[in-house]
BAROVO-147247 format. One record per atom (N, C-alpha, C): z, x, y; atom name; residue number from 1. Coordinates in steps of 0.1 Angstrom, whole numbers, plus 2048, in hexadecimal, padded with zeros to 3 digits. Example, Ala and Ser with C-alpha at 12.3 -4.5 7.8 and 13.67 -1.06 7.14 Angstrom:
BEGIN
{Z=84E; X=884; Y=7C7; numi=N; paza=1}
{Z=84E; X=87B; Y=7D3; numi=CA; paza=1}
{Z=84E; X=884; Y=7DF; numi=C; paza=1}
{Z=847; X=880; Y=7EA; numi=N; paza=2}
{Z=847; X=889; Y=7F5; numi=CA; paza=2}
{Z=84F; X=881; Y=800; numi=C; paza=2}
//
This chain:
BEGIN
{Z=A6F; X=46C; Y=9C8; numi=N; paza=1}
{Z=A6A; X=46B; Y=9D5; numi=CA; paza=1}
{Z=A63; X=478; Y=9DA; numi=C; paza=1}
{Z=A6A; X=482; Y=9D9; numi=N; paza=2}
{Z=A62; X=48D; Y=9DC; numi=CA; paza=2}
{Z=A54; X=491; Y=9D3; numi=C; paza=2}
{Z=A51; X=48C; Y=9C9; numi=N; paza=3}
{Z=A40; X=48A; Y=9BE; numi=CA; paza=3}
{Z=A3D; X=484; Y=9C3; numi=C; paza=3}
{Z=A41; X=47A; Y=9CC; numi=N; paza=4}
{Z=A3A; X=470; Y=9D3; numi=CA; paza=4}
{Z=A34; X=474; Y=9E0; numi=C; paza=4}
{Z=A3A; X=47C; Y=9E8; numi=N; paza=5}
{Z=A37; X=482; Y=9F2; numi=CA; paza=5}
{Z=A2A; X=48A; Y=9F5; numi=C; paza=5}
{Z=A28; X=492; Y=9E8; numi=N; paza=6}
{Z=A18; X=491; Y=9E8; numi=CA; paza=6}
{Z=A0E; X=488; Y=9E8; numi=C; paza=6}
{Z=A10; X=47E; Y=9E7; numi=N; paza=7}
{Z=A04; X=473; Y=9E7; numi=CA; paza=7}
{Z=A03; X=46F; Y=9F6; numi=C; paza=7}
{Z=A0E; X=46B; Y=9FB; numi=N; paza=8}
{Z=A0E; X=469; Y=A08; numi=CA; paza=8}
{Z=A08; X=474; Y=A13; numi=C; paza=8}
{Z=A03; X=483; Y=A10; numi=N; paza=9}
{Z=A01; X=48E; Y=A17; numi=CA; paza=9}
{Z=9F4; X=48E; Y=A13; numi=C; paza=9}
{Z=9F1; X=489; Y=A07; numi=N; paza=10}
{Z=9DF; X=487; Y=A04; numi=CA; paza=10}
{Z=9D9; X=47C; Y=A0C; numi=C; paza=10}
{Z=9E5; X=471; Y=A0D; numi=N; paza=11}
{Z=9DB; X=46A; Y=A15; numi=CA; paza=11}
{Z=9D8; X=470; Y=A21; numi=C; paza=11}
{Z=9E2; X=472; Y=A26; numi=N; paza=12}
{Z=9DE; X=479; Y=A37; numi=CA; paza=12}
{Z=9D1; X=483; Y=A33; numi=C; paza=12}
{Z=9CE; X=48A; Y=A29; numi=N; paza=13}
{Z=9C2; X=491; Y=A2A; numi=CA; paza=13}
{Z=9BB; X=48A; Y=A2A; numi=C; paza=13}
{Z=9B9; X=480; Y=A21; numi=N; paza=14}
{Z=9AE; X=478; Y=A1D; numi=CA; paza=14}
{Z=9AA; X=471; Y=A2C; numi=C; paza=14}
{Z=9B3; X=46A; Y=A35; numi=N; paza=15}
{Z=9B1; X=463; Y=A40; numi=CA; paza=15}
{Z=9B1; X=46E; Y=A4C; numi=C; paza=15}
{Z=9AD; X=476; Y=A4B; numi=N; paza=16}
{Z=9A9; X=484; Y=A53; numi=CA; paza=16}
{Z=99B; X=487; Y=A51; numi=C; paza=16}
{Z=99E; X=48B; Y=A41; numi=N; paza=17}
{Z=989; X=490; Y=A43; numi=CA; paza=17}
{Z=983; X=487; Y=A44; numi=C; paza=17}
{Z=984; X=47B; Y=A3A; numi=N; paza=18}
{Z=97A; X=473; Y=A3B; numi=CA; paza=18}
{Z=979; X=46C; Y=A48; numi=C; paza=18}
{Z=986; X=46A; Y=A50; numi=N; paza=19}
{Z=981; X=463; Y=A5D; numi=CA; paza=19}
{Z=978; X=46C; Y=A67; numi=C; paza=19}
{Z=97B; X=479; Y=A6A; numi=N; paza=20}
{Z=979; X=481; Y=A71; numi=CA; paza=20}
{Z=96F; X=48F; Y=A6E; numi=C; paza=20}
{Z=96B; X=48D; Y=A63; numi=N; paza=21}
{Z=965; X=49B; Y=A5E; numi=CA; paza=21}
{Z=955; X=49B; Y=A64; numi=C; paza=21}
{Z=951; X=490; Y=A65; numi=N; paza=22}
{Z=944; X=48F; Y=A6D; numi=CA; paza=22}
{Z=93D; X=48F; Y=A78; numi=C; paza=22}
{Z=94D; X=48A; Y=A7D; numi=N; paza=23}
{Z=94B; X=48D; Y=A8B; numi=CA; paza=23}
{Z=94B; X=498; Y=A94; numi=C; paza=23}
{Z=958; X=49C; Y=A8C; numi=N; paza=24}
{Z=95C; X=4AD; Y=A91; numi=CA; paza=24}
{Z=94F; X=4B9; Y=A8C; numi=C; paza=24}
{Z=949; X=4B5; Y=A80; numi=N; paza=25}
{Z=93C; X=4BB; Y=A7F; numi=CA; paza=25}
{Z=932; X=4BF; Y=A86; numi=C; paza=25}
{Z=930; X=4B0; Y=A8B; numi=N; paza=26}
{Z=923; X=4AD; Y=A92; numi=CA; paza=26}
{Z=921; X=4B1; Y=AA0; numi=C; paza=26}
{Z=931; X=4AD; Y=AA4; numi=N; paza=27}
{Z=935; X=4AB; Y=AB7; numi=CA; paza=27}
{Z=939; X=4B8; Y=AB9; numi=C; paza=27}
{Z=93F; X=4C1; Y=AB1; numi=N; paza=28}
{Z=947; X=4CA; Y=AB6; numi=CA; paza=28}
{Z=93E; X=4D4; Y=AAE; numi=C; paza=28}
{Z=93C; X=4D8; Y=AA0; numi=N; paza=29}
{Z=934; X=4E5; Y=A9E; numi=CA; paza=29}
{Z=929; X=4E2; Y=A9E; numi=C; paza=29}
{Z=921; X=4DB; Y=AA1; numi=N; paza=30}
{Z=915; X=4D5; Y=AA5; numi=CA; paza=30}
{Z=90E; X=4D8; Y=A9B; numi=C; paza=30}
{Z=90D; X=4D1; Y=A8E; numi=N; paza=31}
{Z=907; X=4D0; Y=A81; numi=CA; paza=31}
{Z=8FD; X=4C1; Y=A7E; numi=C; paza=31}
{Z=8F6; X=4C4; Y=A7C; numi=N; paza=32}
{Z=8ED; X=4B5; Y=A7E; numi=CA; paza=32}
{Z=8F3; X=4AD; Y=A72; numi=C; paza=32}
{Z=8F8; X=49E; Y=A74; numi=N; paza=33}
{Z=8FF; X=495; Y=A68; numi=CA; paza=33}
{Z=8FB; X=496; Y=A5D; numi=C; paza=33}
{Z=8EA; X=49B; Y=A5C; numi=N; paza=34}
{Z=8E4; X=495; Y=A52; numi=CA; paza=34}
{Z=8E8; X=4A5; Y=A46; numi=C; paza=34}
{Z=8EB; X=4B0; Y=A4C; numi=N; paza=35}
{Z=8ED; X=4BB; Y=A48; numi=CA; paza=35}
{Z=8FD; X=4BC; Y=A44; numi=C; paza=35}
{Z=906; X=4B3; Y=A48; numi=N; paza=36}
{Z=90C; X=4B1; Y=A49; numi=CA; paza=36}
{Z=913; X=4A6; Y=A39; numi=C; paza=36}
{Z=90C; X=49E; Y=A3C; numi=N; paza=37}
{Z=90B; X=493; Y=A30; numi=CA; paza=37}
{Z=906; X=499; Y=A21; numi=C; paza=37}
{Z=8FA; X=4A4; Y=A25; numi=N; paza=38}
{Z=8F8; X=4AB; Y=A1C; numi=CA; paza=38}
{Z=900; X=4B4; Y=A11; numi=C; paza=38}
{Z=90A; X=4BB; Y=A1D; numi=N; paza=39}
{Z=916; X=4C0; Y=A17; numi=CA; paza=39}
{Z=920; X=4BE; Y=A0A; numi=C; paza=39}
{Z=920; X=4B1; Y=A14; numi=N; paza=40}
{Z=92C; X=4AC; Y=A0D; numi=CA; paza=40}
{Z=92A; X=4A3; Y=9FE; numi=C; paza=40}
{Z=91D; X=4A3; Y=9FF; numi=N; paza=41}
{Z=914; X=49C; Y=9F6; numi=CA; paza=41}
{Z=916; X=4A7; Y=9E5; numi=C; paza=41}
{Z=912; X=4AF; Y=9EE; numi=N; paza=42}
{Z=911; X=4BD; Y=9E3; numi=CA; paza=42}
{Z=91E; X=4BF; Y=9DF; numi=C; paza=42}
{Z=927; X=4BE; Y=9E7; numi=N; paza=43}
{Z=935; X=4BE; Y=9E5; numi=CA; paza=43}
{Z=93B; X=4B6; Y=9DC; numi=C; paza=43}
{Z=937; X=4AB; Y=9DC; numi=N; paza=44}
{Z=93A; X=49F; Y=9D4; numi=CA; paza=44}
{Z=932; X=4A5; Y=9C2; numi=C; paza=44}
{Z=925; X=4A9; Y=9C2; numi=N; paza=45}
{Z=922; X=4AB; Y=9B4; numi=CA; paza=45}
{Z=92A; X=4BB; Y=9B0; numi=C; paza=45}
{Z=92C; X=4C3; Y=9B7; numi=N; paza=46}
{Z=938; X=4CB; Y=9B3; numi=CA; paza=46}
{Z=943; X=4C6; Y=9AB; numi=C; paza=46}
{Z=947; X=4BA; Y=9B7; numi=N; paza=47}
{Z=954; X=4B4; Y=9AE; numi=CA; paza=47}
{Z=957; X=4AA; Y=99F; numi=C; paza=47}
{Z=948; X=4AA; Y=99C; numi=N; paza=48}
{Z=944; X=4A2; Y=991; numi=CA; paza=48}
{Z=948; X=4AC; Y=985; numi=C; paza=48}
{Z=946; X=4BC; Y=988; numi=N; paza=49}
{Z=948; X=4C5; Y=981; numi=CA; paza=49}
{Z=959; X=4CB; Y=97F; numi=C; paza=49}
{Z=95B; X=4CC; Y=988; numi=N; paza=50}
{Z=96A; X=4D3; Y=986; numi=CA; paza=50}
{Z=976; X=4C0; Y=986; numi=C; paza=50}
{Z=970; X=4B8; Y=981; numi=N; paza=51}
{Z=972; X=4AC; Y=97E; numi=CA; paza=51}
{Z=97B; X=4AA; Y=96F; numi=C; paza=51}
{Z=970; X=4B0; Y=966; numi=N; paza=52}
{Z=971; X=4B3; Y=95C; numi=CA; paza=52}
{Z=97B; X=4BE; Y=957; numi=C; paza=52}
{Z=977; X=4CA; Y=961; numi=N; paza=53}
{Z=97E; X=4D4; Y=95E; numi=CA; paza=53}
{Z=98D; X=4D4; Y=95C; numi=C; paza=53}
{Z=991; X=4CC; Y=96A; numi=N; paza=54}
{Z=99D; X=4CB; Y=970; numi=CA; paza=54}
{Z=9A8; X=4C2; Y=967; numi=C; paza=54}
{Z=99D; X=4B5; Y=960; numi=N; paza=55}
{Z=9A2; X=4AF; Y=951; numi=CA; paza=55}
{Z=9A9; X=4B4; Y=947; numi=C; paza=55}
{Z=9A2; X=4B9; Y=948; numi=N; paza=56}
{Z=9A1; X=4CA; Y=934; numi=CA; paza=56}
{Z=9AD; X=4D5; Y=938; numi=C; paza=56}
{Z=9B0; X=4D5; Y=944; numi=N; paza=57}
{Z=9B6; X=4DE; Y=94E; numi=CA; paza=57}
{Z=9C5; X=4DA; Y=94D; numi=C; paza=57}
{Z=9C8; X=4CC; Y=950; numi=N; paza=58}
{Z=9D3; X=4C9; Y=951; numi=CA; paza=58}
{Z=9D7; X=4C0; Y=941; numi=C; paza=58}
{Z=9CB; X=4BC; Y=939; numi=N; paza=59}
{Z=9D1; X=4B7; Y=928; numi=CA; paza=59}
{Z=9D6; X=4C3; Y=926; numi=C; paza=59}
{Z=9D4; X=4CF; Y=929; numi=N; paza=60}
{Z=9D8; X=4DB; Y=920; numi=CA; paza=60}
{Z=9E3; X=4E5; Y=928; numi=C; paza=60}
{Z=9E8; X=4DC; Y=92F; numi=N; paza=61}
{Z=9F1; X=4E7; Y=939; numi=CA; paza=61}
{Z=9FE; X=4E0; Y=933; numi=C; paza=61}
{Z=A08; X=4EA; Y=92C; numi=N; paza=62}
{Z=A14; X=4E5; Y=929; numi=CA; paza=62}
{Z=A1E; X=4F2; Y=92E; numi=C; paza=62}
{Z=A26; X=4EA; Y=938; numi=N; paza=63}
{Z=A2F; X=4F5; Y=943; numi=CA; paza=63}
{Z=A40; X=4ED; Y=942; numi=C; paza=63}
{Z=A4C; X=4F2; Y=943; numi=N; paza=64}
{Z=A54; X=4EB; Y=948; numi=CA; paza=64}
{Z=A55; X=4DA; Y=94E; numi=C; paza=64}
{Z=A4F; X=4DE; Y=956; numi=N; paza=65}
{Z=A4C; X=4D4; Y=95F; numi=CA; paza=65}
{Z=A43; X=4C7; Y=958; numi=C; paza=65}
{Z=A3D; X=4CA; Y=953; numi=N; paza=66}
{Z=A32; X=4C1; Y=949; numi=CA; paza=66}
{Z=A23; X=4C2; Y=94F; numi=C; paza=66}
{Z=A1D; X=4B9; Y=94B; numi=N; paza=67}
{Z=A0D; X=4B9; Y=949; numi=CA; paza=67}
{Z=A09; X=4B8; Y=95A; numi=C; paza=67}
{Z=A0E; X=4B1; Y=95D; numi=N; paza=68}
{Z=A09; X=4AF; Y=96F; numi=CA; paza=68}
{Z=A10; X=4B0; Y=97B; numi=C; paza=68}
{Z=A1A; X=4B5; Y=977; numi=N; paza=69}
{Z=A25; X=4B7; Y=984; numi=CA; paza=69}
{Z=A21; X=4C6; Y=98D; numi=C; paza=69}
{Z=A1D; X=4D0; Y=980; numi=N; paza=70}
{Z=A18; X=4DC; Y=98B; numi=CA; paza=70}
{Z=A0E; X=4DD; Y=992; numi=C; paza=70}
{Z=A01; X=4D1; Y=992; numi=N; paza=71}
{Z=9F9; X=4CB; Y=998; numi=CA; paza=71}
{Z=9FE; X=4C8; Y=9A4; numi=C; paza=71}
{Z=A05; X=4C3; Y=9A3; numi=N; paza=72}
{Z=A0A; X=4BE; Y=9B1; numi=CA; paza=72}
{Z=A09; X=4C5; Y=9C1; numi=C; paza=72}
{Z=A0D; X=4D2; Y=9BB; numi=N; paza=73}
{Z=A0F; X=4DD; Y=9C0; numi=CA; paza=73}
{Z=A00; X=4E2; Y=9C9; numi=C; paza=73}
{Z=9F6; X=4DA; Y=9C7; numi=N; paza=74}
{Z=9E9; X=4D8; Y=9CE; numi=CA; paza=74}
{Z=9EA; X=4D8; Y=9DB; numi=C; paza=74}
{Z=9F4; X=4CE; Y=9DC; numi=N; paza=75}
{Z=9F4; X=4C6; Y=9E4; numi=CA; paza=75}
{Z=9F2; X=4D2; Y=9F7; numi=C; paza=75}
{Z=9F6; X=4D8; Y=9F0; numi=N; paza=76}
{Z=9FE; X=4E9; Y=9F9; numi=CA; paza=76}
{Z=9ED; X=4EB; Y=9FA; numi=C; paza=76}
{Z=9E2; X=4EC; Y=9F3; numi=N; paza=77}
{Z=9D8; X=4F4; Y=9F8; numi=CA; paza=77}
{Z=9D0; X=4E7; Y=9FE; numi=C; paza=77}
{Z=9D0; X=4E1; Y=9FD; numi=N; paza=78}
{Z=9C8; X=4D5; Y=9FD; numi=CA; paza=78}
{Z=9CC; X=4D2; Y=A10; numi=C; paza=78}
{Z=9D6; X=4D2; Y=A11; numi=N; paza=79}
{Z=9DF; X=4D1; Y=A23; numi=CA; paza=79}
{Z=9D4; X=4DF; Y=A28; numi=C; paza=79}
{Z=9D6; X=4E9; Y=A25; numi=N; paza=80}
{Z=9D4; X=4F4; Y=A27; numi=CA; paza=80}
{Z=9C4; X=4F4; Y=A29; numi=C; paza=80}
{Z=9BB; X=4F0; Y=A1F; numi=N; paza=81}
{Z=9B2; X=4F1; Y=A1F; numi=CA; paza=81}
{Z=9AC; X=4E7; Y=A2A; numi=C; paza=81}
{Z=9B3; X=4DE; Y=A27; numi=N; paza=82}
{Z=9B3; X=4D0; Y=A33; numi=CA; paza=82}
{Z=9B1; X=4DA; Y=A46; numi=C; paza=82}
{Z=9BA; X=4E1; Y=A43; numi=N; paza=83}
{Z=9BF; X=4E5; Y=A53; numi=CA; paza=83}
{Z=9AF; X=4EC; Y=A52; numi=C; paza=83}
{Z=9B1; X=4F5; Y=A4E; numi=N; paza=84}
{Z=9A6; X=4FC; Y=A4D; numi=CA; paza=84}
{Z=997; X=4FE; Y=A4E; numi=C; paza=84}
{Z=993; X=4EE; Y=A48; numi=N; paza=85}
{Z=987; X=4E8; Y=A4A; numi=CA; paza=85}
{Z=982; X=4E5; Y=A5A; numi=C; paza=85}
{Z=98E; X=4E1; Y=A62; numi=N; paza=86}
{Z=98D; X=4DD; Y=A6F; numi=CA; paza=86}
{Z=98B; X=4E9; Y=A7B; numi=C; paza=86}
{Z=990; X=4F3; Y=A76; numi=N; paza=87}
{Z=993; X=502; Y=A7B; numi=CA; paza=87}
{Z=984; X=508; Y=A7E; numi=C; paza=87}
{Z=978; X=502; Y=A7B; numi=N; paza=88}
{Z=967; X=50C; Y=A7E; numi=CA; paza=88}
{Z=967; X=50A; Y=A8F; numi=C; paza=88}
{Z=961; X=51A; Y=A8E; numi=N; paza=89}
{Z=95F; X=51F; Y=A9D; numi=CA; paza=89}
{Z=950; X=519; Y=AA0; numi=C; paza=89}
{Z=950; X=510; Y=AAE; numi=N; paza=90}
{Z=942; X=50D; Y=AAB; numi=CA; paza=90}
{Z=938; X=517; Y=AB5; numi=C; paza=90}
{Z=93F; X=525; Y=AB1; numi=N; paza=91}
{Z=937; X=52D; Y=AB6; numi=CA; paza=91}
{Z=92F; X=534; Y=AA8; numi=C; paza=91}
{Z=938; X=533; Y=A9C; numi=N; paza=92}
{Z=92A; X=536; Y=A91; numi=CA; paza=92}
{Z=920; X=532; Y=A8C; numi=C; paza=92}
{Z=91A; X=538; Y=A86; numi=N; paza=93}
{Z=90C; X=533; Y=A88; numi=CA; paza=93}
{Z=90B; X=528; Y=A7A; numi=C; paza=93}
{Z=901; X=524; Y=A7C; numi=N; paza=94}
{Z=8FF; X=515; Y=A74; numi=CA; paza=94}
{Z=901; X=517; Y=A65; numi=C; paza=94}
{Z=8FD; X=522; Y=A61; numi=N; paza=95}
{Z=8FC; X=523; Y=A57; numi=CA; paza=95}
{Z=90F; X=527; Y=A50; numi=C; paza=95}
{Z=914; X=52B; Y=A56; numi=N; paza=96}
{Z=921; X=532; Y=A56; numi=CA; paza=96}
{Z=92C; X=526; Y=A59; numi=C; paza=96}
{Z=929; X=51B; Y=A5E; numi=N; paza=97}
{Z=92F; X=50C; Y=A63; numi=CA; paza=97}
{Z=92B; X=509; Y=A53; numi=C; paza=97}
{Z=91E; X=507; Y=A51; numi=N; paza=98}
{Z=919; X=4FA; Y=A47; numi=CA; paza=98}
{Z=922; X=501; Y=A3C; numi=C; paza=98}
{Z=922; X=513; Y=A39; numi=N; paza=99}
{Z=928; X=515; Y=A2C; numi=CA; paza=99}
{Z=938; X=514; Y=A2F; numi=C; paza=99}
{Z=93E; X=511; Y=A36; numi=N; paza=100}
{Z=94C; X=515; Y=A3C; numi=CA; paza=100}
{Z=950; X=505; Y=A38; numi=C; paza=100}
{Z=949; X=4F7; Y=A3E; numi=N; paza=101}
{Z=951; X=4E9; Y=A39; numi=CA; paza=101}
{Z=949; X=4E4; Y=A2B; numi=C; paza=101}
{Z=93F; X=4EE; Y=A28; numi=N; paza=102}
{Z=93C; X=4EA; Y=A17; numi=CA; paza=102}
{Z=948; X=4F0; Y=A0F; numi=C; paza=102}
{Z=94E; X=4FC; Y=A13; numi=N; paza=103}
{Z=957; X=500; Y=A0B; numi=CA; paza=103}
{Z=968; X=4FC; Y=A0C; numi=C; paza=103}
{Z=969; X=4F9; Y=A19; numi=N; paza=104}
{Z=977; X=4F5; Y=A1B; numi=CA; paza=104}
{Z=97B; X=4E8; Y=A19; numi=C; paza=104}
{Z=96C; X=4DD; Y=A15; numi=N; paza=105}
{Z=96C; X=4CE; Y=A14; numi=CA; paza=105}
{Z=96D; X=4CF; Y=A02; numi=C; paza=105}
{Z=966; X=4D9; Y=9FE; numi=N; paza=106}
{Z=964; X=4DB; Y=9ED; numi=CA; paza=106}
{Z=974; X=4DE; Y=9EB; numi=C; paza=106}
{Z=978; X=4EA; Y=9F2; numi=N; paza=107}
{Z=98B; X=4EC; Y=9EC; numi=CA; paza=107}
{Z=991; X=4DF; Y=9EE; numi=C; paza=107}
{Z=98F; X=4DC; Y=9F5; numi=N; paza=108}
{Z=998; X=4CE; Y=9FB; numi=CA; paza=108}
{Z=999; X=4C5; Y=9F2; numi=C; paza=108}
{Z=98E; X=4BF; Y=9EF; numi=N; paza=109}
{Z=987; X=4B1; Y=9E8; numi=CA; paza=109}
{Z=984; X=4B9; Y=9D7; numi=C; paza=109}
{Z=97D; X=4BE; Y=9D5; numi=N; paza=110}
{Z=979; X=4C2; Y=9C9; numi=CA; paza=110}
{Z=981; X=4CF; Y=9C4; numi=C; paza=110}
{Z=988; X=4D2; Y=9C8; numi=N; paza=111}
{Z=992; X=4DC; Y=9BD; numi=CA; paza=111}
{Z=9A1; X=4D3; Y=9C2; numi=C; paza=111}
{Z=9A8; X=4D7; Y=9CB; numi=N; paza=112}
{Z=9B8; X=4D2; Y=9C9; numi=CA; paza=112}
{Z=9B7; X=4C3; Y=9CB; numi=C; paza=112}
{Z=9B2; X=4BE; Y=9D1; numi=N; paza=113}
{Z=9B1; X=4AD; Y=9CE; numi=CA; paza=113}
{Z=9AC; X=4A7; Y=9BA; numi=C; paza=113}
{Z=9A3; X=4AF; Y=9B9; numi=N; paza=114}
{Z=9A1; X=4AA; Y=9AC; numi=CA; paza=114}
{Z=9A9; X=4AB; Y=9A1; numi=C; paza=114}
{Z=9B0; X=4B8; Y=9A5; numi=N; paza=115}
{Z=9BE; X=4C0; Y=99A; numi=CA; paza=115}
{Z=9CC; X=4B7; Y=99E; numi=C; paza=115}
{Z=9CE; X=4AF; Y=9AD; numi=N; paza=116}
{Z=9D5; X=4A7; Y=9A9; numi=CA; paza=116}
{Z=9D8; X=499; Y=9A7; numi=C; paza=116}
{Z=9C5; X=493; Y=9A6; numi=N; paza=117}
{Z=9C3; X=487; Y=9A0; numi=CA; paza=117}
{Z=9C5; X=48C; Y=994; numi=C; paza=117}
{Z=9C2; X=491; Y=98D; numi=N; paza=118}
{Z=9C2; X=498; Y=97B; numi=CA; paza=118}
{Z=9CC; X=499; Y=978; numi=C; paza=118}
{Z=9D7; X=49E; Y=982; numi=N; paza=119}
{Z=9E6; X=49B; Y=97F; numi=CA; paza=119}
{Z=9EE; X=48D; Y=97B; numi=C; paza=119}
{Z=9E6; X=487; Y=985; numi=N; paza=120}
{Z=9EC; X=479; Y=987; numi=CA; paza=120}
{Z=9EE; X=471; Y=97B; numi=C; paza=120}
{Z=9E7; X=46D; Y=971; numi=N; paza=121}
{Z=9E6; X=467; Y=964; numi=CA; paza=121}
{Z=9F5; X=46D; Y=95A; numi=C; paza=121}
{Z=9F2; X=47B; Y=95A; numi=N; paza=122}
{Z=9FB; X=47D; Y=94E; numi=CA; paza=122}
{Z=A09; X=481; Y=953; numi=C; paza=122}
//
């Protein structure tokens, strides 16, 4: 039950950004959607790359614990990064917003989310 408890805390991320990440963008740091959609676009071919990685990452990780359980342990940056994404002042400037939820949506989604879907299998 408690390995299980991480999946249940991913979802809540998952039904957070994806419901709300656009809105809070657009409405509150005032980023035009389309710059917006862009983002996360780019975000997404990032994750095509540490996709792979994160594979080769966890076949070759042999700990106590085993092949995917220290993966888990994501879960901790992934909340974090979660919080974090929502946290832009929308008094910075555009360019400082656009690099601020490219990178806290990339930790989120494309590093600890992918490290512990990669987990998941083995």
């Amino acid at each position: 039950m408690a390995w299980k408890s991480s999946d249940i805390s991913a979802a809540w991320v998952n039904l957070i950004v994806l419901n709300y990440l656009s809105i809070y963008a657009s409405d509150t740091l005032g980023i035009n959607i389309a710059v917006v959609g862009s983002l996360l676009f780019a975000s997404k071919i990032l994750d095509a790359f540490t996709d792979i990685f994160a594979g080769w990452l966890v076949d070759n990780t042999h700990s106590k614990l085993g092949k995917g359980r220290p993966y888990e342990l994501c879960i901790i940056g992934q909340t974090i990064c979660t919080v974090l994404l929502f946290a832009g002042n929308p008094a910075w400037s555009n360019v400082v917003k656009c690099v601020w939820i490219f990178c806290m949506y990339s930790l989120t989604f494309s590093l600890f989310a992918t490290f512990r879907n990669a987990a998941l299998n083995p």
